[in-house]
C-alpha positions in Angstrom: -4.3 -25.0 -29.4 -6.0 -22.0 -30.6 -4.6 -19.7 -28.3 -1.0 -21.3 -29.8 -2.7 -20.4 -33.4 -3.9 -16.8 -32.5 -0.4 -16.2 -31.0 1.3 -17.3 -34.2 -0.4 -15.3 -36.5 0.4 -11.7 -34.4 3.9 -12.6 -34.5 4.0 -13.5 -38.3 4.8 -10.0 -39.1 7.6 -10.1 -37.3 8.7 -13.3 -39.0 8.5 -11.3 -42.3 10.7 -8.7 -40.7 13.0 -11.6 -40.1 12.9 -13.2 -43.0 13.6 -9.8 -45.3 17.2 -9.2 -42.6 18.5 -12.7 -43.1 17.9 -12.9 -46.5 19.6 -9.2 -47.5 22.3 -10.7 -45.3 22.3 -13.7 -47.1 23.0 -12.1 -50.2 25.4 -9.9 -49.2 27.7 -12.7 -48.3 26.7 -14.9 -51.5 27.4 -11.6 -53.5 30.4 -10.9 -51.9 29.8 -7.8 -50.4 30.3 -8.9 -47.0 33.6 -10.9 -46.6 34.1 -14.0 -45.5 37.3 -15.8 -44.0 38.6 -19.2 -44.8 41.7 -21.0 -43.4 44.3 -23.7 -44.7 42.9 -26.5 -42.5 40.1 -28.8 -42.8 37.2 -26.6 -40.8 33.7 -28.4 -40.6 30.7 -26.7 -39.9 28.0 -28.7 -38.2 24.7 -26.9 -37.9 20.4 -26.6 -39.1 18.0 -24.6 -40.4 15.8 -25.0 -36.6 16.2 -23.7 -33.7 17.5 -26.5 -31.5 17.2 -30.1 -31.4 18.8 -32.0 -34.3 21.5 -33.9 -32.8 24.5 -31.5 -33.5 26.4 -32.6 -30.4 25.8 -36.8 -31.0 27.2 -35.5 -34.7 30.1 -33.2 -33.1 31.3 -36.9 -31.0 30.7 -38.7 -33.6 33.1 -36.8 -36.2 35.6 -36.9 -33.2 35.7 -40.2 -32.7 35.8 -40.5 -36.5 39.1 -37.5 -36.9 41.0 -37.8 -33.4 43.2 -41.0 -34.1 45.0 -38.6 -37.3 44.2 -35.3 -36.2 44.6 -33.1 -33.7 41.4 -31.8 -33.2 39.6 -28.9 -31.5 36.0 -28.1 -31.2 34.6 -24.5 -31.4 31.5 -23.5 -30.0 29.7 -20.3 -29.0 29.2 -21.8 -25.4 25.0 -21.4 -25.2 24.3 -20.9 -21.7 27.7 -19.4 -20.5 28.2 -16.6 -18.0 31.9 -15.6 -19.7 32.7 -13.3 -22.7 35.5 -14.0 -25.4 37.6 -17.1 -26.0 38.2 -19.7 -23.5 39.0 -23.5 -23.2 37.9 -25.9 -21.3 39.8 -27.4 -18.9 40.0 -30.2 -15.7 37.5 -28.6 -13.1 35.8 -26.5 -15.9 31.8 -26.1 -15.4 28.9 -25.5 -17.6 28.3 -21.7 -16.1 31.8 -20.9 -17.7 31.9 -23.1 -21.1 28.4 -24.1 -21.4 27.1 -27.6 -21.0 27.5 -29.1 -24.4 31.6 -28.1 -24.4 31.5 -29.3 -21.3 30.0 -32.5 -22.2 32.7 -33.0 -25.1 35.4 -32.0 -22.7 34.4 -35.2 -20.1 34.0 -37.4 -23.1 37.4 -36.3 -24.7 39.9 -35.4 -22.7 42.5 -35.1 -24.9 40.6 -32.7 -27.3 40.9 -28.8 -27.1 37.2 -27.7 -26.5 37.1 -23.9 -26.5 34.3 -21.8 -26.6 34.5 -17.9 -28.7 31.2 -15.8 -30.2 33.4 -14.8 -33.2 34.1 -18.2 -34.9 36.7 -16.1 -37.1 38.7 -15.3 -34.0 38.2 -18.6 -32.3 39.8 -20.3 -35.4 42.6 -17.8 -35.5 43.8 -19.0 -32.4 43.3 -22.3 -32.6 44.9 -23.0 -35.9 48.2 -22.5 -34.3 48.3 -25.7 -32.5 45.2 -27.5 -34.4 45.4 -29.4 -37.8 41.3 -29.7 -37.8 38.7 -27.4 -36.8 35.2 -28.7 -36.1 32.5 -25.8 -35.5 29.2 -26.8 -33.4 26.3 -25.0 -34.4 27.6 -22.4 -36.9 26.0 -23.1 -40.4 24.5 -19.3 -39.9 27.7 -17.6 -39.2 28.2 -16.8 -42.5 31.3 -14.3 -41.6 33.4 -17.9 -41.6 33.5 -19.6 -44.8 34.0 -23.6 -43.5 35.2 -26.3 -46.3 32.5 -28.7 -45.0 29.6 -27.8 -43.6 27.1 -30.9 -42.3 23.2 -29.6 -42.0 21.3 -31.5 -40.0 17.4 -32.1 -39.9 15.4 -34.3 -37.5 13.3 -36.3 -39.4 9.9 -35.8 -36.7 9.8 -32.0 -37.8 10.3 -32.8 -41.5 6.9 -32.5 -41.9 6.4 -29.2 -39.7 4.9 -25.9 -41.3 8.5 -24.1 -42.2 7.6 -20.7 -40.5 10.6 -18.8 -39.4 11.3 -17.0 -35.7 9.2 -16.0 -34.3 6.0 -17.5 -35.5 7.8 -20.4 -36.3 11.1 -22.5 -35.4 13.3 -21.9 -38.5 16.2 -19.7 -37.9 16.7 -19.2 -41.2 15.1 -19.8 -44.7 14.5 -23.6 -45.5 16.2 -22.6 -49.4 19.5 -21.9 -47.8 19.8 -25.8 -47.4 21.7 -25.4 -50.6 25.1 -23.9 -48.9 25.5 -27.2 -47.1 28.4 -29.7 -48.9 26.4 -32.9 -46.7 22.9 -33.2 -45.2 21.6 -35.8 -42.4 18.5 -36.6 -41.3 18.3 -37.4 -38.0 16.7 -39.2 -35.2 15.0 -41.3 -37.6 13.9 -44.9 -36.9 16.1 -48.1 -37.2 13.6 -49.5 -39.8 13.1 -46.4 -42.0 12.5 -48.0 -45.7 14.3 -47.3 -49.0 11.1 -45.7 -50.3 11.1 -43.3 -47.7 14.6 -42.4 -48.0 13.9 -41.8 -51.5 10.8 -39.6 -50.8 13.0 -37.6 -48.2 15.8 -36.9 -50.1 13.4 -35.7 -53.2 12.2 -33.6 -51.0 15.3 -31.6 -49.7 16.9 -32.0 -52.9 18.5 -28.5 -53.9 17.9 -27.2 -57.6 21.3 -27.3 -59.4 23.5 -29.2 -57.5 24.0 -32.5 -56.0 23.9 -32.4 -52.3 24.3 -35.9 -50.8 21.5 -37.1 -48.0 22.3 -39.8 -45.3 20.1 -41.1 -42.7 21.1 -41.5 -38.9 19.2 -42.9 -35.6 19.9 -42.6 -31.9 21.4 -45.3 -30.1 21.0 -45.1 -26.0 23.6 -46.9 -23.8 22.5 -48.1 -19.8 22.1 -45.8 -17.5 25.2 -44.2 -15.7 24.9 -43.0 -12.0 25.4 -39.5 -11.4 27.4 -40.6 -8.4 30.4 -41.5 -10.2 31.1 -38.1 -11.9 30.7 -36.2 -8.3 33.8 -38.4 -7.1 35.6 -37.5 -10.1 35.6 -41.0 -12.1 35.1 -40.5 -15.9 33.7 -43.6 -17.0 35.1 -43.0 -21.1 32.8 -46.3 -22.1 28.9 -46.4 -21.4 28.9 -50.2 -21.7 30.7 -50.0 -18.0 26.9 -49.2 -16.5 25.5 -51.8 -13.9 21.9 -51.3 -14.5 19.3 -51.8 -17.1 16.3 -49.1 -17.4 14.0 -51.8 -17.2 15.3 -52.8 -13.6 12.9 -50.0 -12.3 9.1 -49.8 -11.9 9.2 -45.8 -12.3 10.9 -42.9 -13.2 10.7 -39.2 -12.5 12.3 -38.1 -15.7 14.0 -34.3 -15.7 15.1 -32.4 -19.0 16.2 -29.4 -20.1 16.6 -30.0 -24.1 14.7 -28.6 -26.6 12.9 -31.3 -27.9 12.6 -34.1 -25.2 10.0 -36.0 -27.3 12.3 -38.7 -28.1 14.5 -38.9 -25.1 10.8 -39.4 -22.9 9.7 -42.0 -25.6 12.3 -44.0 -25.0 12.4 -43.9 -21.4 8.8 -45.0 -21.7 9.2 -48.1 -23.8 11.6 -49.4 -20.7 9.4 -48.1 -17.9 5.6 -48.6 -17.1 5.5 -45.8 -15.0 7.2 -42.4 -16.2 6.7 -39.0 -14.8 8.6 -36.2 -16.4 9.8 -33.0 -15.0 10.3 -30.3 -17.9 12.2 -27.2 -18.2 13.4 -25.1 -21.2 16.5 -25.6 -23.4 19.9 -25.0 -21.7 18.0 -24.2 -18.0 20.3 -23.2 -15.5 19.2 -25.3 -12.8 18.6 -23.7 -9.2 18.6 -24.5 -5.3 14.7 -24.6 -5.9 14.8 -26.7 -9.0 16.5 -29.4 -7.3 14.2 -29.4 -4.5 11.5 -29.7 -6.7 13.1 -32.7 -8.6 13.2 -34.0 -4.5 10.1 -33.6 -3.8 8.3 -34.9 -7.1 10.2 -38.1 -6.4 9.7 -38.5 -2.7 6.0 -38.3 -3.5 6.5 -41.6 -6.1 5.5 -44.8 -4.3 7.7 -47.4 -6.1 10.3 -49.2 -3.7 11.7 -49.6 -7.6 12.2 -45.9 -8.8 14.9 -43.5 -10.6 15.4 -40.5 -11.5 16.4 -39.9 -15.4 18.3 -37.2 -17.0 20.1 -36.5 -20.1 24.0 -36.2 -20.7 23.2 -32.5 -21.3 21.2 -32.3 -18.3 23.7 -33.8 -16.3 26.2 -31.3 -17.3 24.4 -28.6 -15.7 23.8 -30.4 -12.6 27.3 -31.7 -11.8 28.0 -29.0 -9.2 29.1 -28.3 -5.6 26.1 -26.8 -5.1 23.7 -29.7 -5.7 26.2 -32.6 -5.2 25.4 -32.9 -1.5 21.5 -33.4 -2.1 22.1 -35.1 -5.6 23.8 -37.9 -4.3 21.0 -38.9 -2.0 18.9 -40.1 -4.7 19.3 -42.8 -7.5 20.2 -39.9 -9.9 21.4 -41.4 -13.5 22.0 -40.2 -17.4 21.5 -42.0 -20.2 24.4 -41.3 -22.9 23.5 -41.3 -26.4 25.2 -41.7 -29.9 24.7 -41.0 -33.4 24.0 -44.4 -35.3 23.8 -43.9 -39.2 21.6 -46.2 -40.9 22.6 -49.4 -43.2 25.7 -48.5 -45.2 25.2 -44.9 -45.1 28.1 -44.1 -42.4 30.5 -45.8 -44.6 29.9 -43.2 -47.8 29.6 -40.5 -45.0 32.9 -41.1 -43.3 34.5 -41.7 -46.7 33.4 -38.2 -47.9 34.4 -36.7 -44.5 37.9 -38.4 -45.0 38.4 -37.3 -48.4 37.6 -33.7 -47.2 40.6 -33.7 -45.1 42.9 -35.5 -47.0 43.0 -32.6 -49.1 45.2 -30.7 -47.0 
């Protein structure tokens, strides 16, 4: 704890160093100076303040499933994780290394989508406008060089109450003021029973000076587990309801993540199972020959005759290899899909807003 403290304070500096770049570089763009590029299409933005770990990719599916029956839609990302440069789309065969694992995890789920991957969001939307009539842009609220026509900011409501420090003393990636670009904000992750008066207290307190910015309120909804079996023999199972098992049909679980905030996700798993021990790695790991022999051994060493191991859609993305599929497949390997659940009648204003955005074109 103190050592966490003492580091903290001797990178604050550098936080301020930060701070001053992102804030002349706010300006710049709010004053003009540096240009910005919009198109004739609907483009939404979908992004946060932190660094990782608000649910932009349960948000991302959701706004599919919400656009794709009257649009054709593509997805731009900047592909986290990938080993390629420039533009590229994902296609049948496509792996994480090459696209990253959450456009790969939107190209399984949606098939008939484009999901491409580009650094310059300006160029990626050049190219896709084309043969696109709606744009949606995963984790680009601080690429400021593309001006979107809606941009969705997204805050988990278990850090809500976090000291706002930025990187690297802290997790903001940029100031907590600049809120007041985004057209729509969402709290996240929050639970099923959250009360008006909370709501109320919430939205007071991101509430941006001069303008009306609208506030909705959003849980997590987990499905069965699926079996990792069924994606190494190619079978896309498009509705998580399909699963066979239940998480409470086990005794324990050896749970294995690479997301930035597993908090939840391990919660979760624990109010099924008794007996839950969790394997941890950092955001976006690229797992490794000796990784998955360590997930082996920690679960040989379980004595249940009832156990699992647990990962995450994410996760499972970046183990859905050649490579590990022949010692994967030995083991009761299985993912636990989530969505994005608003709260009460808030998805119904939120889709209507969303809707009337791209009517407009």
């Amino acid at each position: 704890m103190w050592s966490m403290k003492y580091l903290r304070l001797l990178l604050f500096p550098f936080s301020l160093i930060y701070g001053t770049v992102i804030w002349c570089r706010n300006r710049l763009y709010d004053l003009g100076v540096m240009t910005q590029t919009s198109f004739d299409l609907p483009v939404i933005v979908v992004g946060n303040l932190e660094i990782g770990g608000t649910g932009k990719s349960p948000m991302i599916e959701y706004l599919i499933r919400l656009l794709k029956v009257d649009y054709k839609i593509a997805t731009l990302s900047r592909g986290y994780g990938r080993k390629t440069k420039g533009y590229l789309e994902a296609r049948p065969g496509t792996s994480a290394i090459e696209v990253g694992d959450e456009p790969l995890q939107f190209k399984k789920k949606f098939p008939d989508i484009t999901v491409a991957v580009q650094e310059n969001r300006v160029a990626g939307v050049e190219t896709l406008k084309k043969d696109h009539d709606l744009v949606l842009l995963d984790d680009a609220y601080q690429h400021r060089a593309l001006k979107p026509g809606l941009s969705i900011l997204l805050f988990d409501y278990n850090q809500l109450n976090d000291v706002k420090v930025l990187f690297p003393a802290g997790n903001l990636r940029d100031r907590i003021s600049e809120r007041r670009r985004a057209d729509i904000m969402v709290v996240t992750k929050c639970p099923k029973d959250l009360d008006h008066n909370s709501k109320q207290r919430i939205s007071k307190q991101l509430e941006v000076s001069g303008r009306h910015v609208p506030v909705f309120f959003a849980g997590i909804s987990y499905s069965d587990p699926i079996p990792y079996n069924n994606w190494i023999s190619g079978e896309l199972i498009k509705d998580p309801e399909t699963a066979t098992v239940k998480l409470e049909d086990f005794q324990q679980a050896l749970m294995v993540t690479g997301i930035a905030r597993p908090a939840p996700f391990e919660a979760y798993v624990r109010s099924c199972i008794t007996q839950v021990e969790t394997l941890t790695f950092p955001d976006h790991h690229p797992f490794s020959v000796g990784d998955i022999n360590l997930i082996g051994r920690k679960f040989e060493a379980m004595n249940s005759e009832s156990k699992v191991i647990l990962t995450t859609e994410k996760d499972k993305m970046r183990l859905m290899t050649k490579e590990f599929a022949g010692q994967l497949k030995k083991w009761p390997l299985y993912y636990i899909p989530i969505r994005m659940e608003f709260l009460e009648s808030d998805g119904e204003e939120f889709d209507r807003q969303v809707l009337e955005y791209c009517r407009q074109f």
